[in-house]
Backbone atoms as SQL, in Angstrom:
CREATE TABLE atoms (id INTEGER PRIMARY KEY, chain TEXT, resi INTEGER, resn TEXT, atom TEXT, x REAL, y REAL, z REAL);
INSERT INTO atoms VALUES
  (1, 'A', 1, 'UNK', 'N', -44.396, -9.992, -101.094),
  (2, 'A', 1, 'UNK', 'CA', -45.284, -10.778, -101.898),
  (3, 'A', 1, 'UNK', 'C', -46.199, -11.587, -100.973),
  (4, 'A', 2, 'UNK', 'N', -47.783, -11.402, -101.270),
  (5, 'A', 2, 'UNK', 'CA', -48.629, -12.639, -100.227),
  (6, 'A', 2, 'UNK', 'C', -48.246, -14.084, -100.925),
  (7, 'A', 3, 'UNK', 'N', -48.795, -14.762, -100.038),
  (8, 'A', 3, 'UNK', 'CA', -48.449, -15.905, -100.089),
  (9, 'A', 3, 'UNK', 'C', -50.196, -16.635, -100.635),
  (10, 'A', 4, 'UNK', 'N', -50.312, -17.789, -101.563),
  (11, 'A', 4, 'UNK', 'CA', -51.448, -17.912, -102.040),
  (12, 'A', 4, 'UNK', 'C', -52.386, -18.059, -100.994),
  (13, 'A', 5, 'UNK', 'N', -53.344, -17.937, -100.902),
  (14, 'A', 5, 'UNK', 'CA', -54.017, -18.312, -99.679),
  (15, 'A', 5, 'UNK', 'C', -55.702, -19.424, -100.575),
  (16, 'A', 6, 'UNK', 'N', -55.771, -20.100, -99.434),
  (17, 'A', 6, 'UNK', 'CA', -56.648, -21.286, -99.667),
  (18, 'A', 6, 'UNK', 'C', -58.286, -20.840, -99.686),
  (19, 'A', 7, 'UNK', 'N', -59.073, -21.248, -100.811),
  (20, 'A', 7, 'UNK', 'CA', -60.378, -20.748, -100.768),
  (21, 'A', 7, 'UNK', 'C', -60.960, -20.929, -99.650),
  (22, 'A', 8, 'UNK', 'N', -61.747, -19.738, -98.933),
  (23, 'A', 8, 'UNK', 'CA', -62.754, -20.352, -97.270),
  (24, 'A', 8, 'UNK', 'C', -63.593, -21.375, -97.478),
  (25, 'A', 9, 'UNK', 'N', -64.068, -21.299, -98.509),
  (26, 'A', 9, 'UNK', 'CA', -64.857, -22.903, -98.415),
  (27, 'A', 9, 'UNK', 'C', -64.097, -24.026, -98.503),
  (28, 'A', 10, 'UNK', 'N', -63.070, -24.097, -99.209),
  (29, 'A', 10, 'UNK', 'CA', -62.223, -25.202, -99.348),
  (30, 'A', 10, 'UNK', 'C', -61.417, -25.769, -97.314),
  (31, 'A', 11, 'UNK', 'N', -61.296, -24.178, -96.998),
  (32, 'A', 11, 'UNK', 'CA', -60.461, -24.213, -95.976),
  (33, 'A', 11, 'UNK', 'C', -61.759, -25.096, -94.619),
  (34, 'A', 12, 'UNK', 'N', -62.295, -24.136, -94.880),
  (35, 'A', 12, 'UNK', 'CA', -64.138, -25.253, -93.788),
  (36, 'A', 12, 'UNK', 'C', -64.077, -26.271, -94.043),
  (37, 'A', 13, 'UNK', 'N', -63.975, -26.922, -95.688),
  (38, 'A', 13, 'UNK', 'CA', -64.632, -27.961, -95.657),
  (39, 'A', 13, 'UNK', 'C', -63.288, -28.964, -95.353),
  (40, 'A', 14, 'UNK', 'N', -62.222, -28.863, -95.465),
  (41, 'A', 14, 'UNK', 'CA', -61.281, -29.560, -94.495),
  (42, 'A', 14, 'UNK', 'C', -61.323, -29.652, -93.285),
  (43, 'A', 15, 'UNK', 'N', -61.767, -28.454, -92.525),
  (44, 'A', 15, 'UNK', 'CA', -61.984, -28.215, -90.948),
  (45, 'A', 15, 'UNK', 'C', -62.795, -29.109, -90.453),
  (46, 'A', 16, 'UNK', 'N', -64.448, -29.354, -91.312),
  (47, 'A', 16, 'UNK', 'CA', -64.725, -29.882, -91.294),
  (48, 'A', 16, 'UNK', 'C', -64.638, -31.285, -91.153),
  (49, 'A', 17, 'UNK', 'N', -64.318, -31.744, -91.916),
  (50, 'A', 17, 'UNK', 'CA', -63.866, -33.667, -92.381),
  (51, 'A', 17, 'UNK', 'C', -62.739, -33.503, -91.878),
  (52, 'A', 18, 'UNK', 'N', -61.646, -32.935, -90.976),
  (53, 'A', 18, 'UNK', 'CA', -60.592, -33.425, -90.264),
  (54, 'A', 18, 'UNK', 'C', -61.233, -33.611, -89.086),
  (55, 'A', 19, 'UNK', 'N', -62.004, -32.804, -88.303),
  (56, 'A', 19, 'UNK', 'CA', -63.030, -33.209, -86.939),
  (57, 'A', 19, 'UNK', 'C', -63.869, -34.332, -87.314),
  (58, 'A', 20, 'UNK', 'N', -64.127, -35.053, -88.318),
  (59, 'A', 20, 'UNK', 'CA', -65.176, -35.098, -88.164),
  (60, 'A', 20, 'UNK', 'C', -64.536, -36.689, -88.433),
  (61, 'A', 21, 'UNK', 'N', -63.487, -36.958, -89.080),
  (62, 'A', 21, 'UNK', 'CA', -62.688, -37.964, -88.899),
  (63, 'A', 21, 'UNK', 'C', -62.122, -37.943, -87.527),
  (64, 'A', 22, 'UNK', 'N', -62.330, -37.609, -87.163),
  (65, 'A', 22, 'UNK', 'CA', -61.089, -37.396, -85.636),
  (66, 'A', 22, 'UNK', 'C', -62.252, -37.984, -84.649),
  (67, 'A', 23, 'UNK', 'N', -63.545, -37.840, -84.883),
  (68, 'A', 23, 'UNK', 'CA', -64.968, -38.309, -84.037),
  (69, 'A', 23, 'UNK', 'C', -65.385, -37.356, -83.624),
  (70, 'A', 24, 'UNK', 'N', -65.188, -36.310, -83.678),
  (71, 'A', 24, 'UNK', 'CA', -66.011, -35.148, -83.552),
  (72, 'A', 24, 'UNK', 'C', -67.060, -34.985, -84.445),
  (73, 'A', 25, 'UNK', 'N', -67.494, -33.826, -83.818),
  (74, 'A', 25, 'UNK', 'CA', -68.987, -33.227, -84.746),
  (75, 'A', 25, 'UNK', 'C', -68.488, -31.884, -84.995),
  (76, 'A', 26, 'UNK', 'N', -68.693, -31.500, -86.383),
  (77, 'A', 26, 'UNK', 'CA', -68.124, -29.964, -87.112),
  (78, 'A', 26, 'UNK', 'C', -69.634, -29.709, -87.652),
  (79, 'A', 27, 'UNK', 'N', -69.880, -28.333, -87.501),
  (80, 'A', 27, 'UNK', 'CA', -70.835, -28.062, -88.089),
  (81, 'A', 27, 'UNK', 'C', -70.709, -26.355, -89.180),
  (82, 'A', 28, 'UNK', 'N', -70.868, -25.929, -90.016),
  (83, 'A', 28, 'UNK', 'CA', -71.209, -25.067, -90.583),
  (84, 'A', 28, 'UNK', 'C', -72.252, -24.178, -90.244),
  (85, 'A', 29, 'UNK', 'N', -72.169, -23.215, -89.441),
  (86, 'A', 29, 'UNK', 'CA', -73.065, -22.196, -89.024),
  (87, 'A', 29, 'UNK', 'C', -73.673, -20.977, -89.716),
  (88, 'A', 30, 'UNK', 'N', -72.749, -20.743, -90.532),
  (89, 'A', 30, 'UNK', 'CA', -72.741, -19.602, -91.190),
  (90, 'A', 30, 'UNK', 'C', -71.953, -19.481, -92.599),
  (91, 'A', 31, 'UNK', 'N', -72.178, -19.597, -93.866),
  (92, 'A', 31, 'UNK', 'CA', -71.779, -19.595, -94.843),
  (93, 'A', 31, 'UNK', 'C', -71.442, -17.631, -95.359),
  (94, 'A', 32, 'UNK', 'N', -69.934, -17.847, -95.606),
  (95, 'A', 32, 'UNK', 'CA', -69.487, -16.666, -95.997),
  (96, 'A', 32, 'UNK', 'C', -69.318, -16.608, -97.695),
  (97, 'A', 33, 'UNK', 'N', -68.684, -15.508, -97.982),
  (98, 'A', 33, 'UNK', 'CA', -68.031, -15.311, -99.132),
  (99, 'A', 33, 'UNK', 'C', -67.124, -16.576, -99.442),
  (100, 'A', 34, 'UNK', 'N', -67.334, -17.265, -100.707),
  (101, 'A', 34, 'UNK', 'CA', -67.330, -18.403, -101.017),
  (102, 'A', 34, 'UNK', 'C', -65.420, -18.809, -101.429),
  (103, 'A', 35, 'UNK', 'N', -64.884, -17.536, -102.153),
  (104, 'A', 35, 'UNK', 'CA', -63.446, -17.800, -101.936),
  (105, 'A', 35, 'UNK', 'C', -62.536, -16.929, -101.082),
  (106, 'A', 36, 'UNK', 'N', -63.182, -15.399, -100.945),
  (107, 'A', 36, 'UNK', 'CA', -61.903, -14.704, -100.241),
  (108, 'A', 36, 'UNK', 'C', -62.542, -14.286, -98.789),
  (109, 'A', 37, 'UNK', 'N', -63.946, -14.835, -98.360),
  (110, 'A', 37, 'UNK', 'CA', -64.274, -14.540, -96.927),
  (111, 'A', 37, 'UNK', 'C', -63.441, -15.059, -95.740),
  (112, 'A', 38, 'UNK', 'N', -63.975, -14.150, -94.891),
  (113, 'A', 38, 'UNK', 'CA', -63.241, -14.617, -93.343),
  (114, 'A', 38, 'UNK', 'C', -63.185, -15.521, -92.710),
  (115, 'A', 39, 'UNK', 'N', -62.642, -16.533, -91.925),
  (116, 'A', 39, 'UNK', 'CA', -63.412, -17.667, -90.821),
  (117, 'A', 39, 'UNK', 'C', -63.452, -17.232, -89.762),
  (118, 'A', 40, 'UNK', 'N', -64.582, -17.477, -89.067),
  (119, 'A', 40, 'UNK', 'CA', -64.557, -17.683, -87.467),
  (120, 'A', 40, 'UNK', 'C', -64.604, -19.105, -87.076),
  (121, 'A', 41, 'UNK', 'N', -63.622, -19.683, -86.274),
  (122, 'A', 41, 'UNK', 'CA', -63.989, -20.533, -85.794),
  (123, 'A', 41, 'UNK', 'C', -64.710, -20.843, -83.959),
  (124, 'A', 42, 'UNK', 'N', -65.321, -21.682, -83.709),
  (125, 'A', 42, 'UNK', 'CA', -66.145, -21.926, -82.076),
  (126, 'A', 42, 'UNK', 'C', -65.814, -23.275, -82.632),
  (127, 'A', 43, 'UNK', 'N', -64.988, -23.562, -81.400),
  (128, 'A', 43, 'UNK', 'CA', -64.505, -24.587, -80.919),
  (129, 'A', 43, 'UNK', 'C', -64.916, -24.499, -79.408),
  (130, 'A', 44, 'UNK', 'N', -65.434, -26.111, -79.511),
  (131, 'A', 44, 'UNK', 'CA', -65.827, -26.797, -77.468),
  (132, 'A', 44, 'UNK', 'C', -65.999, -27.962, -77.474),
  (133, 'A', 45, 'UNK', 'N', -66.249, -28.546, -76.680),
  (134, 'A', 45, 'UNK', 'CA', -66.359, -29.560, -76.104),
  (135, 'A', 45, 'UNK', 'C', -67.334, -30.026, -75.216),
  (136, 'A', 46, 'UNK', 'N', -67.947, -31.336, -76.439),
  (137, 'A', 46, 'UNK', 'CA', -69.299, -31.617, -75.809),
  (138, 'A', 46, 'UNK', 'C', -70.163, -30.559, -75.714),
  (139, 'A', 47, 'UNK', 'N', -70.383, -29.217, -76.359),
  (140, 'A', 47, 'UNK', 'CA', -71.071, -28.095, -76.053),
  (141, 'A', 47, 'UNK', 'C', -70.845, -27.044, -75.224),
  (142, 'A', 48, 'UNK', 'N', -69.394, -27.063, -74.758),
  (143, 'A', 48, 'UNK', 'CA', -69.696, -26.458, -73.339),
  (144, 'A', 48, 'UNK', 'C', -67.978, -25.899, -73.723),
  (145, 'A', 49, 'UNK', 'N', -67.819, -24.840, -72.686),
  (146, 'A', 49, 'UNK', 'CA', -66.914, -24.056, -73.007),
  (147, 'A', 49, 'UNK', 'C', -66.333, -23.388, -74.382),
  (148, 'A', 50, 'UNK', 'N', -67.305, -23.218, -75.075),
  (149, 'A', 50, 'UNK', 'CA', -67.126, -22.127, -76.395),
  (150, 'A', 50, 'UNK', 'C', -66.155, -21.230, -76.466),
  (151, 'A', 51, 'UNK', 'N', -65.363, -21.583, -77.471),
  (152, 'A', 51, 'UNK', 'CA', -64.315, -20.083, -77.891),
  (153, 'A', 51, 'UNK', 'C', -64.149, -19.458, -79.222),
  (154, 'A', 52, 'UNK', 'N', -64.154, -18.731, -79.578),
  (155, 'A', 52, 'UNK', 'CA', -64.476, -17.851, -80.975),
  (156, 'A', 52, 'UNK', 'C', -62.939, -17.723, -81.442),
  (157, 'A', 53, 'UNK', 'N', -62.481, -18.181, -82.590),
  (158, 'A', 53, 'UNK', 'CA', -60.963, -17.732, -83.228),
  (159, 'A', 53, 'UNK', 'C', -61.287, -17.288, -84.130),
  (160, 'A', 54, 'UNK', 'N', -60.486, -16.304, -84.697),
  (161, 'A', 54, 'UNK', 'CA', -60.029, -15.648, -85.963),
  (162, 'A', 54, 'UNK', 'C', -58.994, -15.180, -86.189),
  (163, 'A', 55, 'UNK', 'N', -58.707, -14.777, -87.067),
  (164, 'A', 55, 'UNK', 'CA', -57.341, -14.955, -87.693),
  (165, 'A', 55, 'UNK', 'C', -56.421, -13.199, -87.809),
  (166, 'A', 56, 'UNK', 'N', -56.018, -13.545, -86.396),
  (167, 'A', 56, 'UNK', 'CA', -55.281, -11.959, -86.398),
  (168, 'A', 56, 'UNK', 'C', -53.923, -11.463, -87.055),
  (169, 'A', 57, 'UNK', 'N', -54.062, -10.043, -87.189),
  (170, 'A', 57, 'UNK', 'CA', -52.932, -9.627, -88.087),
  (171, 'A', 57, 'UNK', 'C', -51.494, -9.638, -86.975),
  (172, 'A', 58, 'UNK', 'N', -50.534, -9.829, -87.398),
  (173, 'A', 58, 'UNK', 'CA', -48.950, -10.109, -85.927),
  (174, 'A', 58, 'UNK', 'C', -48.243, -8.951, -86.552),
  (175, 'A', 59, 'UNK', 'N', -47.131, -8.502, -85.478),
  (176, 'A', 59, 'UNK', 'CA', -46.059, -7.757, -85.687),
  (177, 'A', 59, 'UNK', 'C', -45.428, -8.231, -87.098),
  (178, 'A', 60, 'UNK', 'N', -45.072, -9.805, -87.259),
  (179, 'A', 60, 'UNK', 'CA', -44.413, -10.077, -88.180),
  (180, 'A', 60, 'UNK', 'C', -44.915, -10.212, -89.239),
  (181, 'A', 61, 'UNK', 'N', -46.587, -9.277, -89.559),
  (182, 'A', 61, 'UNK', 'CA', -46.889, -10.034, -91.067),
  (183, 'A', 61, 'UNK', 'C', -47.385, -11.341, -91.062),
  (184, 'A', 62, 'UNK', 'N', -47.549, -11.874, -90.280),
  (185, 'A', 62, 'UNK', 'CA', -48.603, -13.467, -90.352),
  (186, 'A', 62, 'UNK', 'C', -49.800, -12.924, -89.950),
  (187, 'A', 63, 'UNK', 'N', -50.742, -14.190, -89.740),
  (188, 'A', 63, 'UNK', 'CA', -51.716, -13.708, -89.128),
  (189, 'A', 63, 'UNK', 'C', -52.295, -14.994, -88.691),
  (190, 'A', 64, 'UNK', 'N', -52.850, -14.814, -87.489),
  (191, 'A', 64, 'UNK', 'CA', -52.440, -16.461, -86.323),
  (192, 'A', 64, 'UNK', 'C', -53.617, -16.899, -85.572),
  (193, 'A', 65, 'UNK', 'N', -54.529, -17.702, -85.406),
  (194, 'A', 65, 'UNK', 'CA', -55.603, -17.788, -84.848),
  (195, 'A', 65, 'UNK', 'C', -55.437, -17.125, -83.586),
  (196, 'A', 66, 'UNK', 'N', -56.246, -16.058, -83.062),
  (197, 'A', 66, 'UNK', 'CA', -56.264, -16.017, -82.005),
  (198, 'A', 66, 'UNK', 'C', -57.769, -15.834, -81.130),
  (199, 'A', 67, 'UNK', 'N', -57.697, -16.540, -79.925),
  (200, 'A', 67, 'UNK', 'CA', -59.334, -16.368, -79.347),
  (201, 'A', 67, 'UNK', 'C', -59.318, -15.199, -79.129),
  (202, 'A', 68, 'UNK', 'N', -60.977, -14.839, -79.590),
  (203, 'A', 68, 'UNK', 'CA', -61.253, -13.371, -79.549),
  (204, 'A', 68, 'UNK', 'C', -62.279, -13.319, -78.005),
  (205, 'A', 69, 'UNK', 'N', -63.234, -14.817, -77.708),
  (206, 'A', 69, 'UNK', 'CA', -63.919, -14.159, -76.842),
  (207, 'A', 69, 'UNK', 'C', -64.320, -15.902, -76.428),
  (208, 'A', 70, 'UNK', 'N', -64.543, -16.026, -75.396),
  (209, 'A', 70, 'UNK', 'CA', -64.486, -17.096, -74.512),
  (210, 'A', 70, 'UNK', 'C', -66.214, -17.351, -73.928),
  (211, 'A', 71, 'UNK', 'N', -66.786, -18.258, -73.750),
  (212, 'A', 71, 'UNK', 'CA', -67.847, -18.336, -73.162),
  (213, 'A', 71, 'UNK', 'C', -67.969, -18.112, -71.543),
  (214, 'A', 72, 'UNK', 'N', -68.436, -17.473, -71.159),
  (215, 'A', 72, 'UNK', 'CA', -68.604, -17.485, -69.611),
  (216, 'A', 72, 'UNK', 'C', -69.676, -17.707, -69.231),
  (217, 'A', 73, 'UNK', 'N', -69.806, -18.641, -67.848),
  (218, 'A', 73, 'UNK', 'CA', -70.864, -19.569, -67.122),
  (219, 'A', 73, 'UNK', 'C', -71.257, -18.461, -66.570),
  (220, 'A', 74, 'UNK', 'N', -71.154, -17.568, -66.371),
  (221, 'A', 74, 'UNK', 'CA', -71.982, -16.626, -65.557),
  (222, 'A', 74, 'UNK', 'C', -72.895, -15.391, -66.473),
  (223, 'A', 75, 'UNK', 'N', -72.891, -15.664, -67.651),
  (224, 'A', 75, 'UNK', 'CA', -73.475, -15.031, -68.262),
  (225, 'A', 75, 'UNK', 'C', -74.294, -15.439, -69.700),
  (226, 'A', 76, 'UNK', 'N', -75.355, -16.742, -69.489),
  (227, 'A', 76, 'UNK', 'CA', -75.821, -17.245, -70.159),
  (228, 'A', 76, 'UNK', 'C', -76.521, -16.356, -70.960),
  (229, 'A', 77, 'UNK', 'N', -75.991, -16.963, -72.172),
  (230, 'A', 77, 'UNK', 'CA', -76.789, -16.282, -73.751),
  (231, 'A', 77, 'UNK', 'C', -75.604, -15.256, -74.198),
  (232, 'A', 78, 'UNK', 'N', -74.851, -14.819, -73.476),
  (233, 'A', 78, 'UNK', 'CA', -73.724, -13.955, -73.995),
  (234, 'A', 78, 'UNK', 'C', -73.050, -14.400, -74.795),
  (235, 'A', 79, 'UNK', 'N', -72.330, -15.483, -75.345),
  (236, 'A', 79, 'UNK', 'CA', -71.856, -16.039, -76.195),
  (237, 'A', 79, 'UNK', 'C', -72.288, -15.928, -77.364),
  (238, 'A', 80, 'UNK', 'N', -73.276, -16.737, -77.706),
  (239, 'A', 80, 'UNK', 'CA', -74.079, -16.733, -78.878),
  (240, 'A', 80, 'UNK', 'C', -74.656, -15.385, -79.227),
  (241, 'A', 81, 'UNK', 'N', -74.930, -14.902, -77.955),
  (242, 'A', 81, 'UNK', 'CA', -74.938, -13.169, -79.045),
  (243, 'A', 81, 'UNK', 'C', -73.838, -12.534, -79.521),
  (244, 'A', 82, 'UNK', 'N', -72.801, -12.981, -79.238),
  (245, 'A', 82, 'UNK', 'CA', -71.668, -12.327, -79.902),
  (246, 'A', 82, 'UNK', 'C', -71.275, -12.694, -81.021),
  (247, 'A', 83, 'UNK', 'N', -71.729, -14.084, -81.333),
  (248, 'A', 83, 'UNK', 'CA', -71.480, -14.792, -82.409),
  (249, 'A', 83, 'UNK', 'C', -72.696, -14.019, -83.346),
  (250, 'A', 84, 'UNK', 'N', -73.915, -13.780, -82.858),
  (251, 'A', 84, 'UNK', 'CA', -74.985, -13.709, -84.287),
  (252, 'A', 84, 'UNK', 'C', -74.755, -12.375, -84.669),
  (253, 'A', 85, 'UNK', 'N', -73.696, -11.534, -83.718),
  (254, 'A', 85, 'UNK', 'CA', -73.688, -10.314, -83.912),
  (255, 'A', 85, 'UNK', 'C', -72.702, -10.289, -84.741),
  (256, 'A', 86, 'UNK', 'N', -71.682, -11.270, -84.725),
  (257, 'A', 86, 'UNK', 'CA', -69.975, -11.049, -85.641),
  (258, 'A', 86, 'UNK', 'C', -71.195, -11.376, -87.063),
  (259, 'A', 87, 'UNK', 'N', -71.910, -12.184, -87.386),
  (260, 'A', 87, 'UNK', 'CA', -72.633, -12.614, -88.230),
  (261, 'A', 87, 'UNK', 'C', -73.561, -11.588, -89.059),
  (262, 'A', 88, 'UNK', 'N', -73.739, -10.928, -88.350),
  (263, 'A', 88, 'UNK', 'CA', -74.845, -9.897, -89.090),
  (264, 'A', 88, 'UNK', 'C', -74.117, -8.326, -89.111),
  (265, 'A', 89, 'UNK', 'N', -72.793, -8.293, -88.680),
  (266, 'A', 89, 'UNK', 'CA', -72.108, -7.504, -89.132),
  (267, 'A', 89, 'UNK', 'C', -71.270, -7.497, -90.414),
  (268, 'A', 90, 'UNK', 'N', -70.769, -8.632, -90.880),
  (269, 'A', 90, 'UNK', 'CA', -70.068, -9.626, -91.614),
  (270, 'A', 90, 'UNK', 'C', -70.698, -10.426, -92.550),
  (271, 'A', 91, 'UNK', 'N', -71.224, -10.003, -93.595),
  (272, 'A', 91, 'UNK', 'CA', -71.903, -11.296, -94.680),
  (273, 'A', 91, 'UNK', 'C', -70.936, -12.086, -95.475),
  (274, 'A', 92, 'UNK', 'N', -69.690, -11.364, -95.065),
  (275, 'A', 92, 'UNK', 'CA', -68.525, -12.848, -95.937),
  (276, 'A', 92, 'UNK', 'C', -68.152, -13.465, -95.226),
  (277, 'A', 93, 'UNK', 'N', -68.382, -12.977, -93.713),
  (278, 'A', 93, 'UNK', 'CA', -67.702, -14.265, -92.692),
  (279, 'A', 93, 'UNK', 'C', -68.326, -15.684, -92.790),
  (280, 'A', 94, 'UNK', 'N', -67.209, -16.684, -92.749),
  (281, 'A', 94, 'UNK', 'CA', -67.865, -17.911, -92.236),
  (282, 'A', 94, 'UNK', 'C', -67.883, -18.413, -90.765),
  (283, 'A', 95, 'UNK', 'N', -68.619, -18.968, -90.676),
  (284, 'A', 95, 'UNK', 'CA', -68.842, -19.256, -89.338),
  (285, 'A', 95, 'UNK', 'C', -68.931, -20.994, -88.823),
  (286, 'A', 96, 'UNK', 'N', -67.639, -21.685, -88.471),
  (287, 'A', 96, 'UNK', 'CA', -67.801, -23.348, -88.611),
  (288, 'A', 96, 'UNK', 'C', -67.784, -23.544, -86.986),
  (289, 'A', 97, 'UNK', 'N', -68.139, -24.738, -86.175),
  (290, 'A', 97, 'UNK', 'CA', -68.208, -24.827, -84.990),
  (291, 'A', 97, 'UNK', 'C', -67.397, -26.217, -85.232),
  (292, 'A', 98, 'UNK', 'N', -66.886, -26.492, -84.052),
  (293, 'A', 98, 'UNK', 'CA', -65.830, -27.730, -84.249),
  (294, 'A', 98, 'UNK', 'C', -66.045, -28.474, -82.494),
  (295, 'A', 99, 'UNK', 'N', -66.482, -29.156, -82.566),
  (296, 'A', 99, 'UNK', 'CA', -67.457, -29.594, -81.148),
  (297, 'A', 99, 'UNK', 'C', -66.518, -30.884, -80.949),
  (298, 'A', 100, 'UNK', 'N', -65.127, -31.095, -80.335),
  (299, 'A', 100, 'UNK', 'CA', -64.506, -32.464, -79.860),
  (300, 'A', 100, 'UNK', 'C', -63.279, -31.982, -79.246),
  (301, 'A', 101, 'UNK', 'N', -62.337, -32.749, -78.426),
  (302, 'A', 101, 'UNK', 'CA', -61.544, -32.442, -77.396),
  (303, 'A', 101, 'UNK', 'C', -60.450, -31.642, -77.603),
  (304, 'A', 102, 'UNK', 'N', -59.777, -30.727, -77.549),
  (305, 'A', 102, 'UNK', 'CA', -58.629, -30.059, -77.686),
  (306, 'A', 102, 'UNK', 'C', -58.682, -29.403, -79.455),
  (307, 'A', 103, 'UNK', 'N', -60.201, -28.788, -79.711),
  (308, 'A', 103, 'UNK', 'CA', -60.501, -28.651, -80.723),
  (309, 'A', 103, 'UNK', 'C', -59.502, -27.843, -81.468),
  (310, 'A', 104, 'UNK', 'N', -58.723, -27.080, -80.835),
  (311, 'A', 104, 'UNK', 'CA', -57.481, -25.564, -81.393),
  (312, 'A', 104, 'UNK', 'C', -56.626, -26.469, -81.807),
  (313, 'A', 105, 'UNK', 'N', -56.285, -27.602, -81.710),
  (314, 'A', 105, 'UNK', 'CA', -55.472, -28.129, -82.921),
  (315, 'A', 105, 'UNK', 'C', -55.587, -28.478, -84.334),
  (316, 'A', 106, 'UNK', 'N', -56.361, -28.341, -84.514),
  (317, 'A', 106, 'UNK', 'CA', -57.265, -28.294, -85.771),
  (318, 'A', 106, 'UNK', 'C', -57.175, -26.926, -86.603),
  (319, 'A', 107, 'UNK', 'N', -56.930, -26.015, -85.813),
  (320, 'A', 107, 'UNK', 'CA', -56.172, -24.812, -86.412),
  (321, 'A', 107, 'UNK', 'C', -54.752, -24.246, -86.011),
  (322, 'A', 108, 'UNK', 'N', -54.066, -25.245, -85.798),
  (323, 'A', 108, 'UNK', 'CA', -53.001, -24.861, -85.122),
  (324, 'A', 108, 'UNK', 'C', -52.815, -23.535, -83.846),
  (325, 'A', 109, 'UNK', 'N', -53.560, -23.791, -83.325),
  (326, 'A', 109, 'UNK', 'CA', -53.221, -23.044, -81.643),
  (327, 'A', 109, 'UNK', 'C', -53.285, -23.837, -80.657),
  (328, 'A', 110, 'UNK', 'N', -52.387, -23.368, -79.769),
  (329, 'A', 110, 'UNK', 'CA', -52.479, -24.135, -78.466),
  (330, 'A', 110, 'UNK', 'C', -53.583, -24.563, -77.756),
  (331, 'A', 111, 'UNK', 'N', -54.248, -23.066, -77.875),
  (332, 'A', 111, 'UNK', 'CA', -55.415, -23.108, -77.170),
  (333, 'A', 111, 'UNK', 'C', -55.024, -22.152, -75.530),
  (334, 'A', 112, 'UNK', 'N', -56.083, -21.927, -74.783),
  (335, 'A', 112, 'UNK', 'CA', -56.140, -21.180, -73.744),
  (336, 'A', 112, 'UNK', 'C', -56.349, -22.174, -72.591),
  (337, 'A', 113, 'UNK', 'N', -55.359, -22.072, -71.292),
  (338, 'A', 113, 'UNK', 'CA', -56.138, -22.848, -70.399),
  (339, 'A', 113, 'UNK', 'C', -56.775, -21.927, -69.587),
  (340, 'A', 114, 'UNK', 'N', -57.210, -22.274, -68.554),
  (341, 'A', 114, 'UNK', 'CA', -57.977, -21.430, -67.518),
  (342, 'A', 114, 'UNK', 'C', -59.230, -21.836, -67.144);
């Protein structure tokens, strides 16, 4: 049996107003399918070090934020094309940016160091 799952707009607009209480800046990039679309989330800090999550399928039947693609300093503009590209492949994806410190807690992941 699935388990209910939370409308994507409902789910953003918490993402939202929990960063945004926290003193961060959340922004809405991309508006998806209004109850059963996808999220992407880009999470960084201060602008800088961008990471793309979404919500992968596991061995066990969950499905768990995981970073799909990381910003790299050596290849300016690569990022954001990957993003306008998940975007224009995807018209139900949403797309929220979450811009404040140790932003992957906000979706429950650790996060990546490196």
């Amino acid at each position: 049996m699935d388990e209910a799952r939370l409308s994507a707009h409902l789910e953003v607009s918490g993402l939202v107003r929990q960063v945004q209480a926290a003193g961060g800046f959340a922004m809405v990039l991309s508006k998806g399918e209004r109850d059963a679309g996808t999220i992407m989330v880009v999470t960084c800090e201060k602008g800088r070090n961008s990471r793309a999550w979404e919500r992968m399928p596991q061995a066990d039947g969950s499905r768990d934020w995981t970073c799909i693609r990381s910003e790299d300093p050596d290849l300016p503009g690569a990022f954001t094309e990957f993003v306008d590209r998940r975007r224009s492949q995807d018209s139900d994806l949403w797309i929220v940016e979450l811009d404040i410190a140790d932003a992957e807690r906000f979706i429950g992941s650790p996060g990546t160091k490196g």
